[in-house]
C-alpha positions as CSV (number, residue, x, y, z in Angstrom):
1,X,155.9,94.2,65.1
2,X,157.9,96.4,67.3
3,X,154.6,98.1,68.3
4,X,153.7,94.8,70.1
5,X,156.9,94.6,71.7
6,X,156.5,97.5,73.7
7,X,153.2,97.0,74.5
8,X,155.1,93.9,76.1
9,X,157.6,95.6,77.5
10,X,155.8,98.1,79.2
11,X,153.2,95.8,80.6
12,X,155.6,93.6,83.2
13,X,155.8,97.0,85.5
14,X,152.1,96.3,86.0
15,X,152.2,92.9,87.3
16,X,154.0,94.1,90.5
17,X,151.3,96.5,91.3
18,X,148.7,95.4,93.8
19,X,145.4,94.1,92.3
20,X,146.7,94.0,89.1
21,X,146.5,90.3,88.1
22,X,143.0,90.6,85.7
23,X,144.2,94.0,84.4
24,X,147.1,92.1,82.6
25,X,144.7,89.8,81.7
26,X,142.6,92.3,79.8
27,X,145.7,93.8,78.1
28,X,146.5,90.4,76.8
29,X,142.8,90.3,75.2
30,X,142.8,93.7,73.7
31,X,146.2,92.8,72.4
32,X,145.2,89.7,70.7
33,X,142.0,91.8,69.3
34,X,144.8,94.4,68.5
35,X,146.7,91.7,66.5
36,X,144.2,90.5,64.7
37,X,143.6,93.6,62.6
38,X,146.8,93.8,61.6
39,X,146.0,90.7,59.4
40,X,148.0,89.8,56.4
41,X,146.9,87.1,54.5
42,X,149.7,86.5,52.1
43,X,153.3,84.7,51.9
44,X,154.8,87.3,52.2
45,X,157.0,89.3,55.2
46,X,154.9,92.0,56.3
47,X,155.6,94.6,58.8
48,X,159.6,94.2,58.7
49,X,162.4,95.8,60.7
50,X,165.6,95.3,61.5
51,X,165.2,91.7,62.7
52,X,161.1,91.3,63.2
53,X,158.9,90.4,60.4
54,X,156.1,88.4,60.1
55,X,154.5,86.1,57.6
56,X,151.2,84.0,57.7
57,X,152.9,80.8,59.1
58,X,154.5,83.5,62.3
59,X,150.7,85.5,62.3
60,X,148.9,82.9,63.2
61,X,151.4,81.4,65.9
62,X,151.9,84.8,67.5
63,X,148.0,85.1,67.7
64,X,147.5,82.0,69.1
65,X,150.2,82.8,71.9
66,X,148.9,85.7,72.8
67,X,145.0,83.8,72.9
68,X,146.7,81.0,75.2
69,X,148.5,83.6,77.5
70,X,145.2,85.2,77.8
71,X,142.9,82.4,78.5
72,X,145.7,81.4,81.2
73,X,145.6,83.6,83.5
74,X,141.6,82.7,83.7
75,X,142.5,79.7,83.9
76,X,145.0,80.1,86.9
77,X,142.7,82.1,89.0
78,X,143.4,79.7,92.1
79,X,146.9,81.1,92.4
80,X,145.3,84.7,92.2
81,X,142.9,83.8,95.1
82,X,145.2,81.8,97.4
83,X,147.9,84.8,96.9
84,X,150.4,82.1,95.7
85,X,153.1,84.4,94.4
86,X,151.0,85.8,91.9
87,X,152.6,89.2,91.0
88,X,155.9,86.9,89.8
89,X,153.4,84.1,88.2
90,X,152.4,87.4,85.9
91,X,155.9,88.0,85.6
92,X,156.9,84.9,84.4
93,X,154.3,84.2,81.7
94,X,154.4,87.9,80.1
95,X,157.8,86.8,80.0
96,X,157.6,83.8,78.6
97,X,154.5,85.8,76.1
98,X,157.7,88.0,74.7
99,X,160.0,85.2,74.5
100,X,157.4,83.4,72.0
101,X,156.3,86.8,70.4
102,X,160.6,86.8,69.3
103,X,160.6,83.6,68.5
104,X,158.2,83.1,66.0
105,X,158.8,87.2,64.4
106,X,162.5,87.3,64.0
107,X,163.6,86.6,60.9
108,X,167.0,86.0,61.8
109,X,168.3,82.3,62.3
110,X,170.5,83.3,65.5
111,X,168.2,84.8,67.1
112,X,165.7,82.5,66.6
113,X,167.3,80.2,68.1
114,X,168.0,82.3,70.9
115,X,164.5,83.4,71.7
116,X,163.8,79.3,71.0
117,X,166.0,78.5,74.2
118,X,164.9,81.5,76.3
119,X,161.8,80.3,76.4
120,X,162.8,77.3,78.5
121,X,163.8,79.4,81.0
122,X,160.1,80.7,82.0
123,X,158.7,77.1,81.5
124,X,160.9,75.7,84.3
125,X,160.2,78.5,86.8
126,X,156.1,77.6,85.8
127,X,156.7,73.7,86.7
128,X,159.0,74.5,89.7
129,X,157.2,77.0,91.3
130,X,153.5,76.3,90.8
131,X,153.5,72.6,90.4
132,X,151.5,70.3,92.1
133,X,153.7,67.1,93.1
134,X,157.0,67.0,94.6
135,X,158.3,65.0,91.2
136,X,158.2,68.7,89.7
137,X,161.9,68.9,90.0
138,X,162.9,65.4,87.9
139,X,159.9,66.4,85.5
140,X,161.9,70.4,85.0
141,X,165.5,68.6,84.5
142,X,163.9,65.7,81.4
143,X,162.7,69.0,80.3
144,X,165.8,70.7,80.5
145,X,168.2,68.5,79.5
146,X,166.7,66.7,76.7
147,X,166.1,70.1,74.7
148,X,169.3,71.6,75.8
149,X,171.1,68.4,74.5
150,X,169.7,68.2,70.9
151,X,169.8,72.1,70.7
152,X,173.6,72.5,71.0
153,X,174.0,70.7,67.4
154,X,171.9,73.0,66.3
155,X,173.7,76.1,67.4
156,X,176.7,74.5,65.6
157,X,174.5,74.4,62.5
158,X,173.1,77.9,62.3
159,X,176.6,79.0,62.8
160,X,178.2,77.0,60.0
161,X,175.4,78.1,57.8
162,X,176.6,81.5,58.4
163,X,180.0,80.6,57.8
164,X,178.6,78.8,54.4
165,X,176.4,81.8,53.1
166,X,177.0,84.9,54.5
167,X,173.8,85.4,55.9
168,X,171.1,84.6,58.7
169,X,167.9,85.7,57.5
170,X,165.8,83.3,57.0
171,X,164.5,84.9,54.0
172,X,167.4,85.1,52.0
173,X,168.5,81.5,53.0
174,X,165.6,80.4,50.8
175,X,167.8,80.7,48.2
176,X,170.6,78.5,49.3
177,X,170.7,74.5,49.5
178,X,173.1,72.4,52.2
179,X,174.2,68.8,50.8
180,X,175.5,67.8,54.3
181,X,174.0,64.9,55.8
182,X,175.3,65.7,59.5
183,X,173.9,69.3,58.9
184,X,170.3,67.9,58.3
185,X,170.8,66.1,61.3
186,X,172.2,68.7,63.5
187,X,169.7,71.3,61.9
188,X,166.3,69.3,62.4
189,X,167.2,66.8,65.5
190,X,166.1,70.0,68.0
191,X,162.8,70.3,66.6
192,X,162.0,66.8,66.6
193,X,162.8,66.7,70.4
194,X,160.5,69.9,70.9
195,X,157.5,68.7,68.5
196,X,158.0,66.2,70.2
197,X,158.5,63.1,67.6
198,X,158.1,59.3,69.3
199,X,161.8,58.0,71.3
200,X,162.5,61.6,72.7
201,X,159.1,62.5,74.1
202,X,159.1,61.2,77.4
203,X,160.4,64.6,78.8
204,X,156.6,65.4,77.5
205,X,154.2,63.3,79.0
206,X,156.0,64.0,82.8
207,X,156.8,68.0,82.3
208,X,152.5,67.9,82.0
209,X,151.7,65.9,85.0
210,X,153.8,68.3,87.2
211,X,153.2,71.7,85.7
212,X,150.2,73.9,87.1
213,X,147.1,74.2,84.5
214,X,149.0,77.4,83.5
215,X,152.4,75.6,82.4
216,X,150.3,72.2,80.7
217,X,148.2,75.0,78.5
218,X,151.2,76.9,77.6
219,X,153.0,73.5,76.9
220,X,150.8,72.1,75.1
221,X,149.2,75.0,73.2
222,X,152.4,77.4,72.1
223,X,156.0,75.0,73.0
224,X,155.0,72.1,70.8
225,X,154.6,73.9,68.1
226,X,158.1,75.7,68.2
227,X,159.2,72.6,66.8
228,X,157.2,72.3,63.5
229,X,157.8,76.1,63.2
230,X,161.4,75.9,63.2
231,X,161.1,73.0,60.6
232,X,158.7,74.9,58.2
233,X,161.2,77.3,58.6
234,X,164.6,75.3,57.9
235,X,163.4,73.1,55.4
236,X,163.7,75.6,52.3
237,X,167.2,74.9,52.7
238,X,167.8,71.2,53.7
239,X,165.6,69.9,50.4
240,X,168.4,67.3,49.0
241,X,168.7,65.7,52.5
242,X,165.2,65.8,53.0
243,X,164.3,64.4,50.0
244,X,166.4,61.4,51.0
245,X,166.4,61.0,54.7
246,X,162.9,62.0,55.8
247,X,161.3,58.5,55.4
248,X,163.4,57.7,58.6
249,X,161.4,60.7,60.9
250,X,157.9,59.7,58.9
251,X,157.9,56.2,59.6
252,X,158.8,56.4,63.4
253,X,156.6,59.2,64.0
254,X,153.9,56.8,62.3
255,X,154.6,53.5,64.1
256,X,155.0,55.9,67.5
257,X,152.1,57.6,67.5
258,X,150.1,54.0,66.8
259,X,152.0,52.6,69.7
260,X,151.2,55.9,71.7
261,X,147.3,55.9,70.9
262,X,147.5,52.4,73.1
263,X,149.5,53.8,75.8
264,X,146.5,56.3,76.1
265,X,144.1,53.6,75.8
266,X,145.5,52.6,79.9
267,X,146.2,55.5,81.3
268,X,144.5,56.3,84.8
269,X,145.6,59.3,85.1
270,X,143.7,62.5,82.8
271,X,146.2,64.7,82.5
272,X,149.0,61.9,81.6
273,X,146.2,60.7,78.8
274,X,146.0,64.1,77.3
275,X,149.7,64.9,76.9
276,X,149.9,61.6,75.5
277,X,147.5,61.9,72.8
278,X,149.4,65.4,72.0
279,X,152.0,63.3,70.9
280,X,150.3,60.9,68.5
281,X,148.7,64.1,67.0
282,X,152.1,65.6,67.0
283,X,153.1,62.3,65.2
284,X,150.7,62.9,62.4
285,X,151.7,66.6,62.4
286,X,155.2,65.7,61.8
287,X,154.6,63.0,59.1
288,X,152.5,65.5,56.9
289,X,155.3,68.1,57.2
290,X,158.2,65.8,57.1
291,X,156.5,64.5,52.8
292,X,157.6,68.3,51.9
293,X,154.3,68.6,50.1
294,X,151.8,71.5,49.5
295,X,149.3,69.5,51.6
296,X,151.6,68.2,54.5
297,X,153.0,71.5,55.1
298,X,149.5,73.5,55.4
299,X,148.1,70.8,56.8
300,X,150.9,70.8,59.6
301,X,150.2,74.2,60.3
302,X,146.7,74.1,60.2
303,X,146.7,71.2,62.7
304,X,149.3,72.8,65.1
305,X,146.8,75.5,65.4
306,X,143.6,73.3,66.0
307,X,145.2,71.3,68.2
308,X,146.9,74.4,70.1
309,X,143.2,75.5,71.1
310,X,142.2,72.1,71.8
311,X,144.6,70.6,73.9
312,X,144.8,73.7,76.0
313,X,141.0,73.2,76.2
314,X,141.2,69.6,77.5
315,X,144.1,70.9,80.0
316,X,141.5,73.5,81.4
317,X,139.0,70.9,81.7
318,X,141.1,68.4,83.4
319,X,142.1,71.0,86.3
320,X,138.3,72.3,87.1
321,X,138.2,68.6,87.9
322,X,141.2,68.3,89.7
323,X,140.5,71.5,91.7
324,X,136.6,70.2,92.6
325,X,137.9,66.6,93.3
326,X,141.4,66.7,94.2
327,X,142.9,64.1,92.2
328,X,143.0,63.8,88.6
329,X,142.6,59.5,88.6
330,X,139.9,58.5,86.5
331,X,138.9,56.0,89.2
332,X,137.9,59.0,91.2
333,X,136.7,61.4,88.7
334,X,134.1,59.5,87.3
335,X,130.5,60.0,87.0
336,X,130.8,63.7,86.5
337,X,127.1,64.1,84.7
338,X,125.8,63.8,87.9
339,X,128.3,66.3,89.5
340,X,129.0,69.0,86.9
341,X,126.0,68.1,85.0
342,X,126.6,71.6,82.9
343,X,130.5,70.6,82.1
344,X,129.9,67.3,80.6
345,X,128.6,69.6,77.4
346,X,132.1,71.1,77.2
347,X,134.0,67.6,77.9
348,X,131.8,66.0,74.9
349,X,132.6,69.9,72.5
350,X,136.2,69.6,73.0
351,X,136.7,65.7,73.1
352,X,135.2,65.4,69.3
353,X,137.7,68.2,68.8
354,X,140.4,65.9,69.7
355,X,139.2,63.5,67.8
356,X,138.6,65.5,64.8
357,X,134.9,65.7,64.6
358,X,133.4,68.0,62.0
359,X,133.0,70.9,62.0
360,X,136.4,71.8,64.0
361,X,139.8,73.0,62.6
362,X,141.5,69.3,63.6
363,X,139.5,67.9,60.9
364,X,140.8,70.2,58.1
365,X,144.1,69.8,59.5
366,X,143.9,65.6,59.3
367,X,142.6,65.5,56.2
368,X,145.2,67.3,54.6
369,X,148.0,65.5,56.2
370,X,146.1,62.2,55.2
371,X,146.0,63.5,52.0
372,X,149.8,64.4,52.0
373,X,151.1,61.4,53.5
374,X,148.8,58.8,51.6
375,X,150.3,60.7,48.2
376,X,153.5,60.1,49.5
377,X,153.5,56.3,50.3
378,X,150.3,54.3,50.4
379,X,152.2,51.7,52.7
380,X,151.3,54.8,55.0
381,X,147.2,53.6,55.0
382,X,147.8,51.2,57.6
383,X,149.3,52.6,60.0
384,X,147.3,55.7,59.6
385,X,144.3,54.0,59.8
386,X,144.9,52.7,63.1
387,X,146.2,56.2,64.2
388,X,142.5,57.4,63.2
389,X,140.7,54.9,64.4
390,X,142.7,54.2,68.5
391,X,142.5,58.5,68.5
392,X,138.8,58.3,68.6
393,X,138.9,55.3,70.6
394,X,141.5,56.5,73.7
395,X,138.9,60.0,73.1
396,X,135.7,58.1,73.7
397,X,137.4,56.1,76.5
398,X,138.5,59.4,78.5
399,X,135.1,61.1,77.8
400,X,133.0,58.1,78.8
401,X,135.1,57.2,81.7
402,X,134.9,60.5,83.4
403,X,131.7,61.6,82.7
404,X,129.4,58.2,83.2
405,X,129.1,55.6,85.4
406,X,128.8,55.1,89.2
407,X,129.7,58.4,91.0
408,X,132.6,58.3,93.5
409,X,131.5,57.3,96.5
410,X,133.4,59.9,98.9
411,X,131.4,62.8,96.7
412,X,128.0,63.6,98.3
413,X,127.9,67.5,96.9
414,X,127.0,68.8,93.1
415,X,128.9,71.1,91.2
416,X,128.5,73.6,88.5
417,X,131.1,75.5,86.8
418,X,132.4,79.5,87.5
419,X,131.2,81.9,84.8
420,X,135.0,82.5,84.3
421,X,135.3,78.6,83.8
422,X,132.8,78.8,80.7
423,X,134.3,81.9,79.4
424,X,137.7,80.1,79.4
425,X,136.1,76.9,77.4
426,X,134.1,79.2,75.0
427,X,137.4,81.3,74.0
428,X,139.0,78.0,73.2
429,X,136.1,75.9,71.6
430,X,134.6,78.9,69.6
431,X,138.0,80.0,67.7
432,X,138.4,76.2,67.2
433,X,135.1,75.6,65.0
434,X,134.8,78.8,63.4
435,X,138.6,79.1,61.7
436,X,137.3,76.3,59.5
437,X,134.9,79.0,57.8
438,X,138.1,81.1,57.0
439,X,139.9,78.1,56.0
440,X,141.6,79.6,53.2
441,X,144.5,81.6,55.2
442,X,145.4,78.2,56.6
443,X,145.7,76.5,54.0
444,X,146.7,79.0,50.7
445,X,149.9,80.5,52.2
446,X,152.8,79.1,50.0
């Protein structure tokens, strides 16, 4: 893993070179192709040092960060063009690239939680310096402050558990089980802010609307996930108090992401409706995970991954729209068959991804996590049912909305798409449908 590290390391001297802004880009690509040789398809640690290591659940995180970070910079090639400070926009997200690469291969707890906050850092400077309304500044301090706040217990926590066992690797913690109930709490409560679970999301919904299509891809693709990461990887050793609190996190996650779906179904604005529907599939996400089943787990997993590729998708989507029409209201961007006739193919792809069509990843992911939270309680149907059915409703209703009807009467131009716009949508709709043919690593890895 150090090998990647390096090649990390090494690569921020080139983004203050002149001209060097697709370069880094294709360094990103050849080390995700890089990466994905080194494939290990088992449960255990592969490739460990002193404090890296990697297992399937960190393999295919660290994959899909470097994928994101790629398909990013393509992505932001309005701040390459318009010379917006786009040496130290390279900086920041190779940055932000190696604080995520640490996060999700260090095997120590400390340090994990380190590389967890330090990744907040980058985030901020990406909403602050390259967002698009002047409410950037409340949207960086919800963003701040509500993960700083619930990740101080947690500091406390990985500390006492040191004090407890001896030891912070998370391997050897397997082997331990904590009886406190205020650990739990102060252990997990983080993670649910960062997934994030319904009560503490709102820091969500606005950190997207303000952020550049850079920081809502990175957001919603990579820091969303940190949270079900860190619980796959604490709950080995909070089993007793799981066993007898989770029904509390399950149940709102549930009831919030039903209530959620219908906030999507009135949104106006398409960003605000995609970051919203992140967290109802977040909701599920959580649920499956929090049962402590076979099925929830990999189905959690598999999910965070699907909806990773399409989210960030959806995100990319949204901005060729914004940058074209110069809002992102659905009472402006409407019609779009007639204006990016070749688009509205990509817009119907990656909506039935978000809905979890067949044959896409999000549809091995939900079943699972059906599967696992219908085993656990089958009170669970109803409100799951709902979920299902409002997810493909708020889908149909952004799809249709923006794509058909009257055209906006201030537009009298047609549209298509760059070549670098399709590549962008290909690289995130293509990994997307074919992962379900190599199921198996996302779901056999206990």
């Amino acid at each position: 893993m150090l090998k990647f590290l390096f090649m990390l390391m090494f690569m921020t001297p080139l983004c203050f070179l002149k001209k060097s802004f697709w370069t880094v880009q294709n360094f990103l690509f050849l080390i995700s192709f890089l990466f994905i040789f080194f494939n290990f398809y088992n449960n255990y640690w592969m490739n460990v040092s002193y404090f890296l290591g990697s297992d399937i659940i960190s393999y295919g995180l660290i994959l899909l960060s470097f994928w994101i970070c790629a398909l990013m910079l393509s992505a932001s090639e309005s701040v390459y063009r318009l010379k917006n400070y786009s040496n130290f926009f390279l900086f920041v997200i190779l940055f932000l690239l190696l604080m995520l690469f640490l996060t999700f291969s260090t095997s120590n707890l400390f340090l994990f939680y380190l590389f967890f906050e330090s990744s907040l850092i980058p985030t901020l400077f990406l909403i602050l310096g390259w967002g698009y309304q002047p409410e950037r500044l409340q949207a960086g301090m919800y963003l701040l402050f509500y993960t700083l706040l619930a990740s101080l217990p947690l500091l406390i926590a990985i500390f006492f558990m040191f004090n407890y066992t001896n030891s912070m690797n998370m391997f050897l913690l397997m082997n331990h089980s904590v009886y406190f109930s205020l650990f739990y709490l102060a252990m997990i409560f983080a993670f649910l802010v960062k997934m994030p679970m319904f009560l503490v999301h709102l820091w969500l919904p606005k950190a997207h609307v303000e952020a550049p299509v850079a920081g809502s891809m990175i957001l919603a693709g990579i820091l969303l996930k940190l949270g079900g990461y860190g619980l796959l990887r604490v709950f080995p050793f909070l089993t007793f108090n799981g066993l007898n609190f989770n029904y509390w996190w399950i149940t709102i996650s549930l009831v919030g992401g039903v209530l959620i779906s219908l906030v999507c179904l009135r949104q106006t604005d398409l960003k605000a409706l995609i970051a919203y529907s992140s967290v109802a599939h977040m909701g599920i996400v959580l649920g499956g995970l929090l049962t402590m089943t076979y099925w929830g787990m990999s189905g959690a997993y598999t999910l965070m991954i699907a909806h990773g590729l399409c989210s960030s998708g959806l995100f990319c989507l949204a901005n060729m729209s914004y940058e074209r029409m110069g809002s992102r209201s659905l009472l402006i961007n409407k019609g779009m068959l007639n204006f990016m006739p070749s688009m509205a193919l990509w817009w119907f792809l990656l909506c039935s991804g978000n809905m979890a069509a067949p044959p896409t990843l999000n549809l091995l992911g939900e079943i699972s996590l059906l599967n696992s939270l219908v085993s656990w309680s089958w009170i669970s149907m109803l409100s799951l049912a709902l979920l299902s059915f409002f997810s493909a409703a708020y889908t149909l209703y952004l799809y249709s909305f923006s794509q058909h009807g009257k055209l906006f009467s201030a537009m009298f131009s047609f549209s298509t798409g760059f070549t670098r716009e399709y590549l962008v949508l290909f690289l995130h709709w293509f990994p997307l449908n074919l992962l379900i043919l190599k199921s198996d690593v996302c779901i056999s890895w206990l």
